[in-house]
N, C-alpha and C positions, 0 to 999 in steps of 0.2 A: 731567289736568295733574299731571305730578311738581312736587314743589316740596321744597326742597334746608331742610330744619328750623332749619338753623344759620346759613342767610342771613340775616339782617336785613332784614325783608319790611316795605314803607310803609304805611301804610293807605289805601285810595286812593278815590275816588268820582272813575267817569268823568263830565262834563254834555258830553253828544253832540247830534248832529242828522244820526243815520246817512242817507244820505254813503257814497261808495265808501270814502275815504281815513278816513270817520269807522271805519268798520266792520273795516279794514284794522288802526286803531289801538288799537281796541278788542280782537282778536286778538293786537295785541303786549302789550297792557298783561296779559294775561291771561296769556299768556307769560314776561313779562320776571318771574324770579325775585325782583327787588329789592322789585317791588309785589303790592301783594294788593288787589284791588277787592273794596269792600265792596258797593258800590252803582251803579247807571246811572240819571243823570237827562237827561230828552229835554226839547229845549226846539226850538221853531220853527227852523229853517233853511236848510239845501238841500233840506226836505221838509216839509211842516205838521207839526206835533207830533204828532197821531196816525199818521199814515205811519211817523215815526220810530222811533215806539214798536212798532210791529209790525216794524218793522226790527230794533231791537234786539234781541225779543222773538224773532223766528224765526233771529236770527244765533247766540245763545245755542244756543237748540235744537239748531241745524245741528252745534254742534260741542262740546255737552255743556256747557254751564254754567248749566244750569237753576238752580241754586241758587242765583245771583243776582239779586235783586229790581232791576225795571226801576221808575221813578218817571214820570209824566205832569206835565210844566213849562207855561210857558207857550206859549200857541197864536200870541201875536203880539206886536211888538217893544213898547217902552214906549210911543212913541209915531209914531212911521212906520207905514205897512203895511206890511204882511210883504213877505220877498224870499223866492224860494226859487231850486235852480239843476238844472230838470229837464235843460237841455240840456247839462249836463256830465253830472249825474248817474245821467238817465235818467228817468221819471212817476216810477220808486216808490224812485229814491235807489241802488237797487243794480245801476244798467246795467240794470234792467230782467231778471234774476235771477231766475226762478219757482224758488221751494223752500217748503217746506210749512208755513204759515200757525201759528204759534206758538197752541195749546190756553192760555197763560197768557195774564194778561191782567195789566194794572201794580198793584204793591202799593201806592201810594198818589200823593202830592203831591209834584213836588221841591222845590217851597219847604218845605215841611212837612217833607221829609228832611232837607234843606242845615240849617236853622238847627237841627232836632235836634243830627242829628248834631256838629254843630259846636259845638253847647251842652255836648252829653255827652263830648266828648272833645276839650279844647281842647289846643293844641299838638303832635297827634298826625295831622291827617288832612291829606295834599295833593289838593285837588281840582285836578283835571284839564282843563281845559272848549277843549273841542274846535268847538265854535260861536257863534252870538252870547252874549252875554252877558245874557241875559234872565234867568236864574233866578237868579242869582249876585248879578242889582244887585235884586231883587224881597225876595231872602233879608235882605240888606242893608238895604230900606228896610223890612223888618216888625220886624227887631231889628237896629238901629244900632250897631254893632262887631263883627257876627256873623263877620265876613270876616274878620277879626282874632285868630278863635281858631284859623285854619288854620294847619298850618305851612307851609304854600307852597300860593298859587294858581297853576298853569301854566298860561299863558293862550298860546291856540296863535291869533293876531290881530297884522293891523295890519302895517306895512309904515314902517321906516323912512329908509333912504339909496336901498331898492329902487322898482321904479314898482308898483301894485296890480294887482290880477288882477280889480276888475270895474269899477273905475274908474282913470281914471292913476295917482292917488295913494293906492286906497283899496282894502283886502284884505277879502272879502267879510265876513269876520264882523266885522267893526269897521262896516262899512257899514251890516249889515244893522240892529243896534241901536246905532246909536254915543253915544246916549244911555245906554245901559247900559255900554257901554264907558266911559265918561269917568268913571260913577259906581262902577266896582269900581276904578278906577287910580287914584279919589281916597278910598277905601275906609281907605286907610291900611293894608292888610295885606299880607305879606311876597309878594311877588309876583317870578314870572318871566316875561315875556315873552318866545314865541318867533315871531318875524316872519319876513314870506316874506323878508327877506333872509339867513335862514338856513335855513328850510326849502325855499326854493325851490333850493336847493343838492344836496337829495336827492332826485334824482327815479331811474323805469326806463323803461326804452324797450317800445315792443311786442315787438319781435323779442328782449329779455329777458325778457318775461314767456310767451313763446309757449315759447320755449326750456325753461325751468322746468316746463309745464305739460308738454312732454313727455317732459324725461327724471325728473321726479320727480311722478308720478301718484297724487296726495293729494289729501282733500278741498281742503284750502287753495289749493293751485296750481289746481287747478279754478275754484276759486271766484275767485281774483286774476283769471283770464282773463277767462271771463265777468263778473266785474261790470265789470271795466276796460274793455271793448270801447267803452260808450257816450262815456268820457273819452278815451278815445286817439283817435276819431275827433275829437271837438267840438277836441282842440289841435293835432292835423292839418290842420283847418281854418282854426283861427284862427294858428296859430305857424308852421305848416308843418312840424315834428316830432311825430314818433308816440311821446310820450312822456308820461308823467303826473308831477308834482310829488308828492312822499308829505308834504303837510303836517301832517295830525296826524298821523300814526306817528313823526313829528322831533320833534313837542311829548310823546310820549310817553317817546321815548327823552331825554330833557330831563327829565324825571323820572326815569327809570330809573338813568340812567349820563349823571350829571351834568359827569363827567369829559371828557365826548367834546364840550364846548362851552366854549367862549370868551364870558365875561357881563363886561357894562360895567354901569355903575351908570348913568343919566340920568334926565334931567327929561323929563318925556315930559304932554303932555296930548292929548285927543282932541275935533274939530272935529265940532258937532254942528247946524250951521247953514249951512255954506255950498252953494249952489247944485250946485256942482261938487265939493266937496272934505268934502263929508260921510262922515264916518268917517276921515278921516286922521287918521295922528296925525301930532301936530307934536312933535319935539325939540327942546327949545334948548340949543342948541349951542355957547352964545356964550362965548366964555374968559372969563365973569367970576368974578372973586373973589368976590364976596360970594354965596353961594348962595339966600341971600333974595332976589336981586333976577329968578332963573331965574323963568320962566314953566312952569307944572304944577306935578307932581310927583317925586320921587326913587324908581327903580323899575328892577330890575335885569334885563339883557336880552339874548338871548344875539347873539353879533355874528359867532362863528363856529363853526363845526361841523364835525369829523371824517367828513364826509360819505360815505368807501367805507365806512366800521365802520358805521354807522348804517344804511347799504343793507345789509349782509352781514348785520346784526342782523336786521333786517327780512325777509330772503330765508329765515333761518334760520326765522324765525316762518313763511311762508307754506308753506315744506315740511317742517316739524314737525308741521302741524295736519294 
């Protein structure tokens, strides 16, 4: 990876739960010249934590970034059972992708990283987190203001004006711990939220991604295809379009190039009780004057997005690599 010395590069730690789109994101952030990852922490998701972590682990591999140390998170939500999404994803998270089994194995804790790192370098790292929020609110409750030394949490979750992707109103990683969600949103740290009502704006089609794989014959474009196969069917099915949403590579490019999003400021809290509506989150909305009397928190959130530049950004990464 060339990297440009005079850019002003972010310090970044992705928390993944690779995931076609996790993995996708993970390739741009590596990409995208603004950020420099320091670190990968895996935490339960669309795949158990250990799955993940060999996901990580052999993604690295596949396309040189050994140097980066992967973290082992938590294996299950605070207090739900675990969810995971083999029938988008595939058993092993990457469409079912055989590529060869990563010799590394994780350098430690991502609780044990999160709060380090965030100990050692306050106002200087944005974390990323591309899944539930398990390791994020775990980090939070071992040192209380830990989340506060970040200079932006990007939290790629949750679903507001839009409907959800595993329940009507609830976007999976909000779902799957929304107890941890409600407790990083009440965190008090500078945070952005990026919702499927802006990521769900970037998506590609199969017949673009097939297109890609044959006129530009790269590891990447390879790798787009087959892991996409297992996702473009399961939304085939259920949408009737052969197309995938790229939700974390929007919450990446949210970090990258902040410029290409439209952020509102709101009150936002997340429902961690109800029957049907677990994991949504709730905005209030209501035009009052007095901001004491909103319900949640103040927490800023992106509402719109440059959607062809963010896929051209994207495309740019998958036939670069």
């Amino acid at each position: 990876m060339s990297q440009n010395p005079y850019y002003p590069m972010i310090p970044t730690i992705l928390d993944v739960d690779p995931g076609v789109d996790d993995a996708l994101a993970m390739l741009l952030a590596l990409k995208a010249e603004a950020l420099s990852v320091r670190g990968i922490t895996v935490v339960s998701g669309n795949v158990p934590v250990d799955r993940g972590v060999r996901n990580a682990l052999g993604l690295l591999d596949m396309f040189g970034f050994q140097d980066i140390p992967v973290y082992r998170g938590a294996g299950r939500p605070l207090v739900r059972e675990p969810s995971h999404a083999p029938h988008v994803h595939g058993l092993d998270g990457m469409g079912d992708v055989e590529f060869t089994a990563s010799k590394a194995t994780p350098t430690g804790d991502s609780v044990d990283y999160l709060v380090e790192m965030l100990g050692l370098h306050r106002g200087e790292l944005v974390v990323v987190a591309l899944g539930p929020l398990t390791n994020l609110a775990l980090a939070e409750a071992r040192r209380p203001g830990v989340l506060r030394n970040a200079l932006k949490l990007v939290i790629m979750g949750g679903c507001i004006r839009s409907a959800g992707n595993v329940t009507a109103v609830s976007e999976f990683n909000f779902y799957a711990d929304p107890h941890a969600a409600r407790a990083v949103m009440g965190a008090g740290a500078e945070t952005l939220v990026v919702p499927l009502d802006v990521t769900g704006e970037v998506g590609i089609a199969g017949v673009e991604i097939r297109r890609l794989a044959a006129a530009h014959q790269t590891p990447g474009t390879r790798f787009l295809k087959a892991a996409s196969s297992n996702a473009l069917g399961f939304a085939a099915t259920t949408t009737g379009t052969e197309a995938i949403k790229l939700h974390d590579p929007t919450a990446v490019a949210a970090a990258a190039w902040p410029e290409l999003f439209d952020v509102e400021r709101l009150w936002l809290d997340v429902e961690v009780q109800g029957e049907i509506t677990a994991g949504q989150v709730v905005a209030d909305l209501r035009p009052l004057l007095d901001p004491a009397s909103r319900q949640g928190r103040p927490v800023s959130c992106c509402v719109g997005v440059q959607a062809d530049v963010v896929l051209e950004r994207i495309r740019e990464m998958v036939v670069g690599f």
